[in-house]
C-alpha positions, -999 to +999 in steps of 0.1 A: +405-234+340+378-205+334+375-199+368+408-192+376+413-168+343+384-149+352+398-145+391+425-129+374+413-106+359+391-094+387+419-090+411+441-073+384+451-043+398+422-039+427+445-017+448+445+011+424+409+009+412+398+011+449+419+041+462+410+059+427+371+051+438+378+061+475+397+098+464+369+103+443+348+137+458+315+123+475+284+139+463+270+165+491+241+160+508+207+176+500+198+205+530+168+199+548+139+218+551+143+245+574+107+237+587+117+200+592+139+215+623+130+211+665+150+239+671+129+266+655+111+268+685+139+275+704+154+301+686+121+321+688+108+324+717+081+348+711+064+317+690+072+296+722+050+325+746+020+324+722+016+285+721+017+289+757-008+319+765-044+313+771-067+332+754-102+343+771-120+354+745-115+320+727-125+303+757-156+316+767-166+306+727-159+272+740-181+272+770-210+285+748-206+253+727-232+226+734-232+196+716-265+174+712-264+144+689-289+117+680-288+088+664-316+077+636-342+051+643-328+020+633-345+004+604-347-035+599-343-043+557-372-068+546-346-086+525-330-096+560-293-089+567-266-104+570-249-086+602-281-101+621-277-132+645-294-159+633-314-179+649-295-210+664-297-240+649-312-268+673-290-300+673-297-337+678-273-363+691-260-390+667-259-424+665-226-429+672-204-455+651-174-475+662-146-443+667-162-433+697-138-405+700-134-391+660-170-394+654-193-362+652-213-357+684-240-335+674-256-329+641-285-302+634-318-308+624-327-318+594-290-340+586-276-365+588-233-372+595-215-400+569-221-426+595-247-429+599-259-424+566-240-456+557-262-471+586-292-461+576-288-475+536-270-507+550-300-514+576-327-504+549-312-526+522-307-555+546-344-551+563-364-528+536-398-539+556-382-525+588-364-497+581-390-480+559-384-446+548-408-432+569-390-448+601-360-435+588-373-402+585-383-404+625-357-417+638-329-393+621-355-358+621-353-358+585-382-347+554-397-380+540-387-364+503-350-368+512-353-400+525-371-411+496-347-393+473-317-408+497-331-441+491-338-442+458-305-424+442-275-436+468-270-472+470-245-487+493-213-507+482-223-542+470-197-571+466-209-597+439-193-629+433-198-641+394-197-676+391-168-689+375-185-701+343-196-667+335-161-654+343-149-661+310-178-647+290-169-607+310 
């Protein structure tokens, strides 16, 4: 009911509200700057000649021009920078786990990919007299501090079974 009140009053009379707005006088346009203009140049064609003219005098200046530049020694910053290449990393192959496809190929020195960090803890908790953490620290290129450190603070997932007369008492 609104609506249609409200149409009403908008299209009340919209003939003569729009040709009083179109007879209105429009507002003139600012000039533009005289320099603004292409067609200076062609209305003076003594300005036209002088672009045009070569000028000796100017041009044996020119040929007395020589220009000699040098470049500073280049310096190298102790702190190192980091704009230099780096030295590339060397890589090792993994030990690839069951996505043959998704897993990660190579890994650099020094690390180690998810995989087979899982492998590592699982085969070190299973066979601690085996995999010792100085085997593990050959066989994956890593510092025997990490491995220690690895060993020590990550443990891997354990499922443990509660008998069920101790259920109760948790």
């Amino acid at each position: 009911m609104g609506g249609r009140l409200a149409r009403v009053f908008r299209t009340f009379n919209v003939e003569n509200r729009a040709r009083r707005e179109i007879s209105k006088e429009k507002p003139t346009p600012a000039p533009r700057h005289p320099t603004s203009r292409l067609d200076a140049l062609t209305e003076h064609p003594e300005i036209q000649e002088e672009i045009s003219r070569k000028d000796d005098r100017l041009l044996t200046f020119l040929k007395d021009v020589y220009v000699e530049s040098r470049d500073p020694p280049g310096r190298v910053k102790d702190g190192g920078d980091e704009r230099l290449p780096r030295k590339q990393e060397e890589k090792r192959l993994t030990k690839l786990g069951q996505m043959k496809e998704l897993d990660i190929k190579k890994v650099p020195v020094g690390k180690i990919s998810i995989v087979e960090a899982l492998m590592l803890l699982n085969n070190h908790k299973l066979h601690p007299q085996i995999w010792t953490a100085e085997k593990i620290a050959a066989e994956y290129s890593l510092e025997l501090k990490e491995v220690n450190s690895l060993l020590e603070f990550f443990i891997p997932f354990s499922l443990q079974e509660f008998p069920k007369e101790t259920r109760k008492a948790i």
